[in-house]
C-alpha positions as CSV (number, residue, x, y, z in Angstrom):
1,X,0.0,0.0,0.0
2,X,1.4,3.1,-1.1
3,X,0.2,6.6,0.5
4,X,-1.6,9.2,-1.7
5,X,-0.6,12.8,-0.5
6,X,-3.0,14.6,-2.2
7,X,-5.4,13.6,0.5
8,X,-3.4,13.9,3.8
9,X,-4.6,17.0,5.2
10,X,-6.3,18.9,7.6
11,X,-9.3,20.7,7.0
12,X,-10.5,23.4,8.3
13,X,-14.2,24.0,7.6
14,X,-15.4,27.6,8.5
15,X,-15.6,31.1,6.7
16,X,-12.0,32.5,6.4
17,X,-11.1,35.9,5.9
18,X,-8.5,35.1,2.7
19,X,-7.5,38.9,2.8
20,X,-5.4,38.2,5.9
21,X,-2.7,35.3,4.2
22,X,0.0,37.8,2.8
23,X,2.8,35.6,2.2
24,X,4.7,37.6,4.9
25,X,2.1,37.2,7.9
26,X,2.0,33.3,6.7
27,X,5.6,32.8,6.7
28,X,6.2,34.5,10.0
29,X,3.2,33.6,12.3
30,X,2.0,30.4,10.6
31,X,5.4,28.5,9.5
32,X,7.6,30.5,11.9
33,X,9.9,31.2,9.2
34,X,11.9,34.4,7.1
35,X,9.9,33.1,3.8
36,X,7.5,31.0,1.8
37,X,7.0,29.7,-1.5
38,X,4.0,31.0,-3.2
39,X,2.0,29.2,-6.0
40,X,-1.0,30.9,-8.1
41,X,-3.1,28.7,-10.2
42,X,-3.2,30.5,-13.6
43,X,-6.5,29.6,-16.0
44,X,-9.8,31.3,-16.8
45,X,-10.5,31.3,-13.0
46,X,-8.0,32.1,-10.7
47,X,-7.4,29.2,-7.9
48,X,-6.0,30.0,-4.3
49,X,-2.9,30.7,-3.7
50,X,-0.6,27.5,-2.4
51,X,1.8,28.5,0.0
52,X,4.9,25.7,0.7
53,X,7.4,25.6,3.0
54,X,9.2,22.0,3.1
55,X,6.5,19.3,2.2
56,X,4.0,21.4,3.9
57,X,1.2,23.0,2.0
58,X,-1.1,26.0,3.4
59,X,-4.3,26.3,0.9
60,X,-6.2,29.1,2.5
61,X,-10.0,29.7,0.6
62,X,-13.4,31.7,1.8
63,X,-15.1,28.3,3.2
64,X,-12.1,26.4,4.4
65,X,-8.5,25.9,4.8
66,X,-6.3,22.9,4.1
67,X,-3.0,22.3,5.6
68,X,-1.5,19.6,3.0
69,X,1.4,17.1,3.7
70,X,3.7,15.7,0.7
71,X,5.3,12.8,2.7
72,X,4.4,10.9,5.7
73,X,7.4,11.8,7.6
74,X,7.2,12.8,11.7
75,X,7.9,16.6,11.5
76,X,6.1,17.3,8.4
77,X,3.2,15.8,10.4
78,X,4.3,17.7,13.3
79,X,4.8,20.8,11.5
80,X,1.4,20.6,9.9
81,X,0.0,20.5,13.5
82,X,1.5,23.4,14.5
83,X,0.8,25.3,11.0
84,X,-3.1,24.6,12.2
85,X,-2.8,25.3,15.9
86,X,-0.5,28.7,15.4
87,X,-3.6,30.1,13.1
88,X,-6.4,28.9,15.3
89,X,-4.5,30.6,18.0
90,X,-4.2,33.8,16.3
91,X,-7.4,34.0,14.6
92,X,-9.8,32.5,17.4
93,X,-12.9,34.1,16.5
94,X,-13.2,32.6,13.0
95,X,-16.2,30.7,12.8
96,X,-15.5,27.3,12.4
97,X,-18.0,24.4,12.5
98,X,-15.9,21.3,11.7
99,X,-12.3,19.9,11.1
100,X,-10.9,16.5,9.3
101,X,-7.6,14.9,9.5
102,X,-7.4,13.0,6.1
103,X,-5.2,10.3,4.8
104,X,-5.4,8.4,1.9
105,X,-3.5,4.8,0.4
106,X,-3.5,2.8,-2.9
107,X,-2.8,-1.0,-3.3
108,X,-2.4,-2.0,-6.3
109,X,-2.9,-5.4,-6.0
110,X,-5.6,-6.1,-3.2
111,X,-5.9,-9.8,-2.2
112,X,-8.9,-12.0,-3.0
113,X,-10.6,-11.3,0.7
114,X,-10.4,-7.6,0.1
115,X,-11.7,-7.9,-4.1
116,X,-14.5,-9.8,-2.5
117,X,-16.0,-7.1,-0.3
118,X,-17.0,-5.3,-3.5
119,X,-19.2,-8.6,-4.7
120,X,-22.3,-7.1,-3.8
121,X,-26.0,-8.8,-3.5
122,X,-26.7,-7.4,-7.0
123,X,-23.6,-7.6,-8.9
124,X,-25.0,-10.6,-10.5
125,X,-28.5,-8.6,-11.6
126,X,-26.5,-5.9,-13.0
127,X,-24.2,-8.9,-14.9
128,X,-27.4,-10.1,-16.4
129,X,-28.5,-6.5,-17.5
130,X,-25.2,-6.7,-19.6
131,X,-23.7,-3.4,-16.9
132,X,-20.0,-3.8,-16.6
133,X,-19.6,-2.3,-12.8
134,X,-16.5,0.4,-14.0
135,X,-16.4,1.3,-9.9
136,X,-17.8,0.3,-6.7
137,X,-17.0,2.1,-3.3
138,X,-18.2,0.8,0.0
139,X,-18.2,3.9,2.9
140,X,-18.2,3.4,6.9
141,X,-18.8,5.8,9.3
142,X,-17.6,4.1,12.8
143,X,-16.8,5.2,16.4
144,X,-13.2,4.7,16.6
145,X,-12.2,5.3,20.2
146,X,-14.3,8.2,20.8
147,X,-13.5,9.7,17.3
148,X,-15.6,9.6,14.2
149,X,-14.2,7.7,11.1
150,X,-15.8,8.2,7.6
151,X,-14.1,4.8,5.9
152,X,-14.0,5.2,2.4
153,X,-13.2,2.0,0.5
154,X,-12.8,2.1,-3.5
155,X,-12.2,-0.5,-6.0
156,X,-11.2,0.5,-10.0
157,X,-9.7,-1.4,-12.5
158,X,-8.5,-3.8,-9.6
159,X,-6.9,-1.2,-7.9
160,X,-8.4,-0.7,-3.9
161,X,-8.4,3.4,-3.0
162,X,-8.5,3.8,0.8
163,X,-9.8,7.2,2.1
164,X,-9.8,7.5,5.9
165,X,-11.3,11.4,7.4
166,X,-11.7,11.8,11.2
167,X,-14.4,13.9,11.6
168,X,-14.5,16.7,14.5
169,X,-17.7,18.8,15.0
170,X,-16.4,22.1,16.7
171,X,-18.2,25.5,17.7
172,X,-15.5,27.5,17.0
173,X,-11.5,28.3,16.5
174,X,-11.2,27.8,20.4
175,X,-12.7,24.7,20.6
176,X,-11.0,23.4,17.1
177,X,-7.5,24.3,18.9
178,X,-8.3,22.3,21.9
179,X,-9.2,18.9,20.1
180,X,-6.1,19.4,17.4
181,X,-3.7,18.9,19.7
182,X,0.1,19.3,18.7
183,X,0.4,15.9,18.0
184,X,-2.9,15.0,16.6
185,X,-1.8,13.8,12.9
186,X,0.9,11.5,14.3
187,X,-1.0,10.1,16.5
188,X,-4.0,9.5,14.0
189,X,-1.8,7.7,11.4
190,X,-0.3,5.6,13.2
191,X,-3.7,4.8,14.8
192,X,-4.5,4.6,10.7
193,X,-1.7,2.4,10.7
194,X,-2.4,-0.1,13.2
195,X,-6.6,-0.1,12.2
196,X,-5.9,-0.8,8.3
197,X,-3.3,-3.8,9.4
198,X,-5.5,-5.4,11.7
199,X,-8.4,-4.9,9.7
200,X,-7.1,-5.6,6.1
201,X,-4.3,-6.5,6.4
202,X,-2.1,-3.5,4.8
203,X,0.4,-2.2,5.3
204,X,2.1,1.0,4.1
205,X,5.5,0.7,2.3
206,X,8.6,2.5,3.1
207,X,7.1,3.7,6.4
208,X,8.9,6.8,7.1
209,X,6.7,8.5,10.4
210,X,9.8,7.7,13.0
């Protein structure tokens, strides 16, 4: 199983004032550093502006803000944290209603006892329509040690997509601060880690989080 780094992230759901995110106030209060790198999507819409620093990735935009990771190692987990926690801090009267620490995996070559969780109880009435099923996903929300866990489990072209959000209701910046604690992510993948093992049996290659 291989991790998918466009979906680690933590989300931020709430009505940002964009306005604020020069690259100057990000790079000094948010990344705690002289400078960051600055991306603009260029098209007939203009995207948000991407700001990097290391493999960490700030996506600020009106409805919500996404802290991105581009590997799976312990600081940039760590540092992602504290990206989230130094702007709840500062801004703590943005109104937020809900966060989501997200990570995502392909395997490429699921076993038989995973392929077969997609055989569904009308796969064989869709066969005899003459439908060729191009994609079936099977989602679970479950109570995962007091956290929510929205499960999402994708098979395409015999390749298995894993999705995993933890989903925290907030009522505000305050409250968002006090349930992302510093070490929140690292704690929630290897708790990924240990759940997908047990439960399917993979495991992530070239695991790099120590």
């Amino acid at each position: 199983m291989t991790p998918e780094f466009a979906e680690w992230t933590i989300t931020l759901v709430g009505h940002w004032n964009v306005r604020i995110f020069s690259p100057e106030w990000v790079a000094t209060n948010l990344f705690e550093v002289p400078e960051v790198q600055a991306e603009v999507a260029i098209g007939p819409e203009l995207g948000p502006i991407r700001y990097i620093w290391g493999n960490v990735v700030l996506v600020p935009s009106p409805h919500q803000l996404i802290v991105g990771m581009r590997d799976s190692e312990r600081l940039t987990l760590e540092k992602a944290s504290s990206v989230a926690t130094n702007l709840l801090a500062l801004l703590p009267h943005t109104p937020i209603r809900a966060f989501g620490i997200n990570f995502g995996f392909i395997e490429e070559n699921p076993s038989d006892d995973l392929v077969k969780l997609f055989q569904l109880s009308d796969s064989a009435k869709l066969s005899d329509m003459h439908c060729d099923i191009l994609k079936t996903e099977l989602h679970r929300a479950v109570q995962i040690d007091g956290k929510l866990l929205n499960l999402l489990l994708g098979l395409d072209n015999g390749k298995l997509s894993v999705r995993l959000n933890y989903h925290f209701n907030v009522t505000g910046a305050i409250d968002a601060k006090d349930k992302l604690f510093s070490n929140a992510v690292v704690l929630l993948k290897s708790q990924s880690d240990s759940f997908l093992s047990q439960t399917y049996g993979l495991t992530l290659e070239n695991n790099d989080e120590e």
